[in-house]
BARODO-48261 format. One record per residue (C-alpha): residue in one letter; x, y, z. Coordinates in steps of 0.001 Angstrom, whole numbers, plus 524288, in hexadecimal, padded with zeros to 5 digits. Example, Ala and Ser with C-alpha at 12.3 -4.5 7.8 and 13.67 -1.06 7.14 Angstrom:
% residues 2
A8300C7EE6C81E78/S835667FBDC81BE4/
This chain:
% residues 247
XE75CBEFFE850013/XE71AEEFB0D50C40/XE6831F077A50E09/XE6466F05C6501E1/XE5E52EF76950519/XE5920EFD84512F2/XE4F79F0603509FF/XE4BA2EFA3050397/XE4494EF4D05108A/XE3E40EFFAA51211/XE2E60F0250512B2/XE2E3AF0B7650534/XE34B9F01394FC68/XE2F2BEF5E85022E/XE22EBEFC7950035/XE27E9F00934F27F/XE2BE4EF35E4EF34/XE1DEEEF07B4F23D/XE17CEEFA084E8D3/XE21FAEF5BA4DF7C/XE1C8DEE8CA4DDA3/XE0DD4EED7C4DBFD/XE135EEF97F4D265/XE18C2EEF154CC07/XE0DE7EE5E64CA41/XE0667EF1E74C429/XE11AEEF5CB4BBD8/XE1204EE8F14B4CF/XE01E2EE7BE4B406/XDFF40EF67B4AED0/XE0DD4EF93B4A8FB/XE0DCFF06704B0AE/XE0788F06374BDD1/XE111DF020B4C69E/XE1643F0FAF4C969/XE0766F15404CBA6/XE0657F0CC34D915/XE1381F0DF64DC50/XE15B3F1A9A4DBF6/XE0B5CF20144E46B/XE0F6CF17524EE23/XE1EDCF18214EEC1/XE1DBCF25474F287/XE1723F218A4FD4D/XE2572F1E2C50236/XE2FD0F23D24F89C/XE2FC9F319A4F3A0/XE29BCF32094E4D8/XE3548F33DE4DE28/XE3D20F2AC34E4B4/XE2F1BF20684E258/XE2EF8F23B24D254/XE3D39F22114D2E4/XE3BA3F12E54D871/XE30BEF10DB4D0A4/XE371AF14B54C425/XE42D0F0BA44C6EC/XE3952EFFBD4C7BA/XE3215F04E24BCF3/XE3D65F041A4B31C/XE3F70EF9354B8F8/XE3277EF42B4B590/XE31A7EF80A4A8ED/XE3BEAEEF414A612/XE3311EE5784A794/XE2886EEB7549F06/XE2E16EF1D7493EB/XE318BEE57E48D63/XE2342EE1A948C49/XE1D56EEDBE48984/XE27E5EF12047E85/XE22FBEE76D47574/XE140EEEC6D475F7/XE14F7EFA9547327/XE17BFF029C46848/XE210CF0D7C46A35/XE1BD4F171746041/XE0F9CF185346880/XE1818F1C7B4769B/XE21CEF249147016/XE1A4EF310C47430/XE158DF2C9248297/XE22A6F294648569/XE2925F34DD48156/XE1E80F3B1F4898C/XE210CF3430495CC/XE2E6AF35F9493F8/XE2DCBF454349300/XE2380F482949C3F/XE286BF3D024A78B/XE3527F44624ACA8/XE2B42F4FF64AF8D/XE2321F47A64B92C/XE3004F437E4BF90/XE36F9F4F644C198/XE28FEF54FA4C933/XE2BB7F48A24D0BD/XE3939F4C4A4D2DA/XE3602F5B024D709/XE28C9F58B74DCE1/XE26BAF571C4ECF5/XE238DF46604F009/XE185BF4BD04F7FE/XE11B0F53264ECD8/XE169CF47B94E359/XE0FA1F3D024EC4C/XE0229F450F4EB63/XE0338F474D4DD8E/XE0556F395C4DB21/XDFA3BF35974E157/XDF238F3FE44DBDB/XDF86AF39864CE8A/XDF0D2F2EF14D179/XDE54EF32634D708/XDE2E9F39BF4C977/XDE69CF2B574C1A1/XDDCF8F27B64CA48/XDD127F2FB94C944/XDD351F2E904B8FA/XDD244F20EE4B99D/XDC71DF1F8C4C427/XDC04BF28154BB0A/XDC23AF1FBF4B0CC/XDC929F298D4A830/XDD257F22A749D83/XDD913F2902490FC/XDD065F2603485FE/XDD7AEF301147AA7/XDE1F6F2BEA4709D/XDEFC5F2A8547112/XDF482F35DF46ABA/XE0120F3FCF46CD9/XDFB4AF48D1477A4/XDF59AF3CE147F05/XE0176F375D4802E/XE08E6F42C0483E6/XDFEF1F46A548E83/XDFE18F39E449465/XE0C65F36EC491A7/XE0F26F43EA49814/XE05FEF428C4A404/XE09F1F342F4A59E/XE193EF39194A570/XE194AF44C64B130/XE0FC4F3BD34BA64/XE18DDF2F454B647/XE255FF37364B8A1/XE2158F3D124C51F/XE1838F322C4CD0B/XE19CCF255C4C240/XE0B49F277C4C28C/XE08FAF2BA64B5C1/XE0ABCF1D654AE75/XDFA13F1E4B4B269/XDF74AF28464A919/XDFFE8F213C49DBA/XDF893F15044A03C/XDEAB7F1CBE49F62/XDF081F215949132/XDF5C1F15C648EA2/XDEAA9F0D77490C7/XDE246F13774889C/XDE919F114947B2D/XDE6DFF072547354/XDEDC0EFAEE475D4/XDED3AEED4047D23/XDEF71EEF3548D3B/XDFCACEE8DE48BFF/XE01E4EF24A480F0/XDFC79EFE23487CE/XE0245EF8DA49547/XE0F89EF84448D89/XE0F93F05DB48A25/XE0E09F0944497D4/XE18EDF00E149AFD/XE21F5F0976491D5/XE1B7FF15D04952F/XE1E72F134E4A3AF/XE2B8FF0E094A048/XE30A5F1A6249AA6/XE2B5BF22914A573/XE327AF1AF44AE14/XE3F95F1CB64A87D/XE3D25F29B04A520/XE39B2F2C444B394/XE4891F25544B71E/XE4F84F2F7E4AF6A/XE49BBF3A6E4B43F/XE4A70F356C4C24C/XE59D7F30804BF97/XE5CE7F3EBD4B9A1/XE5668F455F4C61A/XE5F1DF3CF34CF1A/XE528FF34A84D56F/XE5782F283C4D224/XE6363F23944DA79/XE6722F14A34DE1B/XE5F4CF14964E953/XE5411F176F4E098/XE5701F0E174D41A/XE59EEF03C44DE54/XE4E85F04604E7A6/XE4687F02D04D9EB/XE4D35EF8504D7F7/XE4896EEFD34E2D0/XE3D03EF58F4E057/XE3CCAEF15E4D210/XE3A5CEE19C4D424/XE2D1FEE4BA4DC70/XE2AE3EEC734CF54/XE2F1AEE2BE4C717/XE2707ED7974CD13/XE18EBEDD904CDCF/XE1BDFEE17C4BF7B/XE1DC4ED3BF4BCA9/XE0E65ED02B4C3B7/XE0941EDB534BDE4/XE0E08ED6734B07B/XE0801ECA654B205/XDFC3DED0824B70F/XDF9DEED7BB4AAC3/XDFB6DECA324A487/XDF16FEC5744AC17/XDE994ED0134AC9C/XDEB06ED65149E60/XDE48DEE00E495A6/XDD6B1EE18249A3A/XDDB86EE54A4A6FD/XDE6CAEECBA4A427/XDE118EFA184A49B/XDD7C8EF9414AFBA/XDE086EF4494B889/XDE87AF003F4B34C/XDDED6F09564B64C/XDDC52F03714C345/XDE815F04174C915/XDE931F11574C5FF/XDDCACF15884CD6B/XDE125F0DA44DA39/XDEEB4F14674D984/XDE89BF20FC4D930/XDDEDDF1D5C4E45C/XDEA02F18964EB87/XDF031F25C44E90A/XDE515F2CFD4F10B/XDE597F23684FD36/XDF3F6F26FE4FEDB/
């Protein structure tokens, strides 16, 4: 136990503790960004797996903060098929993860972004209808990138966003959305032997830095509701992909 609380002290979680706090400020503004400048970032001094695997502990964690809210503003019938989706096409992205060298995994995740980014800078946005295949391709794309970086909750927002709908109902569909990927992320990770105590409990502590910033990114969105809901959105994805290219 004692090594365990060494670790603790060290540069990577103090530093992830760090990130935690700003991930979560994002995560309670946007309802799914916290895990786009996180992610990037923790690998920086954790291996990816072992950085989606912390990140997904907070995020349940996290969503237990959310779901209650967002639960009473959407209507299933209209997620049933994006969240079968996601839940089919999710374990893909993580077993790549799981099978995949870090090295190559850190470059593709910034290239990951880089590609968010150049869509947005370019000012490209979905403009179609929701229909079946929409939702499967973006459900589906959204899925393998969420399941092997926790990147792809970016291209569900995009789709998301452009549906009909009030800023705070679409935001709550996000919050589900990204909620199910989560979990479904933890039971592929727990069946593939990734998660172990030293894991769930290191997310743990990491969870209240989480926790907080969700809580001032809440109120943010208060303060700062609908009209700026999806540029911000759309803002912060083109700095996390610039930020992907400087590092």
């Amino acid at each position: 136990m004692s090594d365990f609380f060494s670790h603790l002290l060290t540069f990577p979680f103090i530093f992830t503790l760090c990130l935690g706090l700003a991930g979560g400020v994002m995560q309670g503004y946007t309802g799914w960004g916290g895990a786009m400048l996180m992610m990037p970032l923790i690998t920086l001094v954790y291996p990816p797996v072992e950085a989606l695997a912390l990140l997904v502990v907070g995020g349940l964690i996290i969503s237990s903060q959310l779901y209650p809210g967002a639960l009473r503003q959407v209507t299933w019938t209209e997620m049933r098929s994006l969240l079968l989706t996601l839940v089919l096409f999710t374990p893909l992205g993580t077993i790549l993860l799981l099978y995949m060298d870090p090295y190559l995994v850190r470059r593709i995740i910034g290239v990951i972004l880089l590609i968010i980014s150049i869509l947005v800078m370019s000012g490209w946005q979905y403009r179609g209808k929701q229909s079946g295949l929409s939702t499967v391709l973006f459900g589906s794309v959204s899925g393998v990138i969420n399941g092997f970086a926790g990147l792809g909750s970016a291209i569900l927002a995009i789709y998301i966003m452009a549906l009909p709908g009030a800023a705070n109902i679409q935001r709550s569909k996000i919050i589900i959305a990204s909620g199910v990927i989560i979990f479904t992320i933890m039971i592929v990770f727990s069946v593939n032997g990734v998660m172990n105590w030293d894991l769930i409990l290191r997310g743990i502590f990491l969870a209240p830095t989480q926790m907080i910033g969700t809580v001032i990114g809440v109120s943010l969105f208060n303060y700062f509701p609908q009209e700026y809901f999806k540029k911000f959105t759309l803002v912060i994805i083109a700095i996390l992909g610039a930020s992907a290219v400087i590092f």
